[in-house]
C-alpha positions in Angstrom: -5.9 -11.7 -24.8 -6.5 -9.6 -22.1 -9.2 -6.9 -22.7 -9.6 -3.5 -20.5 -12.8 -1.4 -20.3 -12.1 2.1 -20.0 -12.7 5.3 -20.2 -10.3 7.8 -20.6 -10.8 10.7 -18.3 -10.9 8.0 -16.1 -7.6 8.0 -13.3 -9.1 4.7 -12.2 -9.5 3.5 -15.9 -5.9 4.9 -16.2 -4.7 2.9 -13.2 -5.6 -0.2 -14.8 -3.3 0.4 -18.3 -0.3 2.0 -16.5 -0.1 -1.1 -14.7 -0.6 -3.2 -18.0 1.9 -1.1 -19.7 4.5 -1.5 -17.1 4.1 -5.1 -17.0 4.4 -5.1 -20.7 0.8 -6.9 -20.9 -0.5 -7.7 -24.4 -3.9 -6.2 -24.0 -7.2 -4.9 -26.6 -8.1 -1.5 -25.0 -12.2 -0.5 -25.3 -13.1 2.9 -24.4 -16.7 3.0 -22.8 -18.7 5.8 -24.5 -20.4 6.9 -20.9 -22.3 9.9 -22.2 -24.1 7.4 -24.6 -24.7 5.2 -21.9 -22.8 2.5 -23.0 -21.8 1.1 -19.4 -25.5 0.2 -18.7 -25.8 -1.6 -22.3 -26.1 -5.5 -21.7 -22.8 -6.5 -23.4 -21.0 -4.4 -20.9 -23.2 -5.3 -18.0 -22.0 -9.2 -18.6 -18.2 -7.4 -18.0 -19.2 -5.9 -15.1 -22.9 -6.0 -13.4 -22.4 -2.7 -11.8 -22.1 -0.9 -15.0 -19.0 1.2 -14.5 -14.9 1.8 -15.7 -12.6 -0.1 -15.5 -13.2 -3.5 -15.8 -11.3 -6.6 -17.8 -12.2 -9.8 -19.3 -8.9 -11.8 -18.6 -9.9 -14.7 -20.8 -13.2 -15.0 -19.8 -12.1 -14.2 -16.0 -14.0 -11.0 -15.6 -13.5 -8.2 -13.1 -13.8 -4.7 -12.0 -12.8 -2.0 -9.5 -9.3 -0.7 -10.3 -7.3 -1.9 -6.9 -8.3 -5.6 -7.6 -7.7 -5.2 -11.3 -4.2 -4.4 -10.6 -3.7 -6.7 -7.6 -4.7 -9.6 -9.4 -2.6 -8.5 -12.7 0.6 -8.0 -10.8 -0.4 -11.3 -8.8 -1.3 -13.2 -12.0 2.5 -12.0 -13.7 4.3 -12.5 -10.2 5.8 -8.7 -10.5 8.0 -7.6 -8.2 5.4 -4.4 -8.1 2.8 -6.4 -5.8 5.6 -8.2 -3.4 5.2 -11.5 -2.0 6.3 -10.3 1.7 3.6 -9.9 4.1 5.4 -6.7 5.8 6.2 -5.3 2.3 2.8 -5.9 0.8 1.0 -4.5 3.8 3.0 -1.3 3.3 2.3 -1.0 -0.1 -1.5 -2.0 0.3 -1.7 1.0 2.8 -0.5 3.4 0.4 -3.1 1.9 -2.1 -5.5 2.9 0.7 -4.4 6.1 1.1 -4.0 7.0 -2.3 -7.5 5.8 -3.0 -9.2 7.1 0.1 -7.8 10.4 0.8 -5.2 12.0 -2.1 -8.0 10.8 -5.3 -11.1 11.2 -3.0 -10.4 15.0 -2.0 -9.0 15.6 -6.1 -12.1 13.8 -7.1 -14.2 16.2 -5.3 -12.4 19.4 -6.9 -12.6 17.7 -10.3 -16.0 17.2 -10.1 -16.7 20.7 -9.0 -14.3 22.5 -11.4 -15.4 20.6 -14.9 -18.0 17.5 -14.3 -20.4 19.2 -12.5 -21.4 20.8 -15.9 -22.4 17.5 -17.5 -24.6 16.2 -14.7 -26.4 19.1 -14.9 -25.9 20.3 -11.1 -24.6 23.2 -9.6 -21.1 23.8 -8.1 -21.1 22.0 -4.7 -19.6 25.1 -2.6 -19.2 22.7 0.4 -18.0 19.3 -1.0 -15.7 22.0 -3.3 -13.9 23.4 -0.2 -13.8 20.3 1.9 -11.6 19.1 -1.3 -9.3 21.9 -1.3 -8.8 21.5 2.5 -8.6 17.8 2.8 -6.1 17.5 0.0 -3.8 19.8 2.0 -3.9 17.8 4.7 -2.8 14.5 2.9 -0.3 15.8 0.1 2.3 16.8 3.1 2.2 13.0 4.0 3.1 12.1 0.3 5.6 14.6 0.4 7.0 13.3 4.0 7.1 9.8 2.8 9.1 10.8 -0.6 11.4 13.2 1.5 12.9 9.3 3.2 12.1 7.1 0.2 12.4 7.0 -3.8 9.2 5.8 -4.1 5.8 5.6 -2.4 6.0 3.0 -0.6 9.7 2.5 0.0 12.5 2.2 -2.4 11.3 0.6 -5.3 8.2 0.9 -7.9 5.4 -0.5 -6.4 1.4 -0.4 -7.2 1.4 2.0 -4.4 3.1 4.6 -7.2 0.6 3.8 -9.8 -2.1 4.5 -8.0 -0.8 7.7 -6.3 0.3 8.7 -9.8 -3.2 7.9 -11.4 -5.1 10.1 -8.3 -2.5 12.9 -8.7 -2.7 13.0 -12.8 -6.0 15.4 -12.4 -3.7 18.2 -10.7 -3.3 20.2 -13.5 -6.6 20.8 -15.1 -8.3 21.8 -11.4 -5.6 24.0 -10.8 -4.0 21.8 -7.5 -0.7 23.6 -7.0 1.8 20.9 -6.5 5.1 23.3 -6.7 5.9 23.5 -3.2 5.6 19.6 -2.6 9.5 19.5 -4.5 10.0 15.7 -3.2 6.2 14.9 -5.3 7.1 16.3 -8.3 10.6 15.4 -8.8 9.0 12.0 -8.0 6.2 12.5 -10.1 8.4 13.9 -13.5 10.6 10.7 -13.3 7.5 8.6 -13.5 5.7 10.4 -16.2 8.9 10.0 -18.4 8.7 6.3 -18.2 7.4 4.3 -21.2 4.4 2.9 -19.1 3.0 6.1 -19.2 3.7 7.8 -22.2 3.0 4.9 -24.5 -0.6 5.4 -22.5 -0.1 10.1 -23.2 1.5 12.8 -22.8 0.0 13.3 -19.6 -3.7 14.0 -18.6 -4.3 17.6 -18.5 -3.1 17.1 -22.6 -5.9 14.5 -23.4 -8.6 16.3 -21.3 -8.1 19.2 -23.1 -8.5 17.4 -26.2 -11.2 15.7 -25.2 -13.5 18.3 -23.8 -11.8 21.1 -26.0 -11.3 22.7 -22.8 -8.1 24.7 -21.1 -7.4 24.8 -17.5 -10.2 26.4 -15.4 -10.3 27.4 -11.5 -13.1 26.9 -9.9 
């Protein structure tokens, strides 16, 4: 059986089982203690060398970083989600891109330096925090523009171009990303949430971060 390595405040961990609940994957879920460490212990490390989330063992196939995990899944089950088309797979491998690159990179740097700057022990990056704000009001308009002409991300059917926009954007709430005014996002974003791949996974994420950190919403 397939086996994911997680952890769960993790949008890339996340990533990984939306996908395998969509495809309706039987799968063992282990969540990575990361606080204790328990990426760099050596059972881990023979999952994946680098010592991070997410990784799988498909059978004794064993791999890591989110975007291959899901290409190779979707390959692997021949989902429509990943298609075979070189024009229509190139389209939805640049929304990967730039849901990876630019919408979870510029939220990752306003997560960090709203909540997760307290556990590393360092202080607010001022610079790294506004850089965040502004480039993720350059990209989100794009999203926006692309949903305005299409149903989905990266045309007019679910793709893993949605499941990775969807994972990046899933941090909105709890560092206080004001998403209202994008109305094409989160009409697009409510249908998705209500689907059965992601609330067999939660509620949604602000819900399980603040259960997990015992934490409400903060603005940095």
């Amino acid at each position: 059986m397939l086996q994911i390595y997680v952890t769960p405040l993790s949008s890339a961990a996340n990533k990984v089982l939306y996908l395998a609940n969509y495809l309706n994957l039987p799968y063992e879920k282990h969540t990575i203690n990361l606080s204790k460490g328990e990426q760099k212990q050596p059972a881990f490390l023979k999952i994946n060398p680098y010592g991070r989330v997410p990784a799988i063992n498909d059978n004794g196939f064993c791999l890591a970083e989110s975007n291959a995990i899901i290409r190779y899944l979707a390959d692997k089950h021949q989902s429509p989600v990943y298609p075979k088309d070189l024009q229509q797979r190139a389209m939805v491998d640049q929304w990967i891109d730039y849901a990876s690159q630019h919408v979870m990179l510029a939220l990752g740097k306003i997560m960090y330096n709203t909540h997760f700057y307290q556990s590393s022990g360092s202080p607010i990056d001022e610079r790294s925090l506004e850089d965040g704000r502004k480039f993720i009001g350059i990209h989100l308009p794009n999203v926006e523009n692309q949903l305005s002409q299409h149903s989905f991300v990266a045309g007019d059917s679910m793709t893993l171009a949605d499941i990775v926009m969807l994972s990046a954007l899933d941090v909105c709430e709890v560092c206080n990303v004001d998403l209202s005014s994008y109305k094409h996002i989160v009409a697009w974003r409510k249908k998705l949430m209500n689907e059965p791949f992601y609330r067999n996974l939660h509620e949604n994420f602000a819900a399980t971060f603040n259960q997990i950190t015992g934490k409400t919403n903060a603005t940095a």
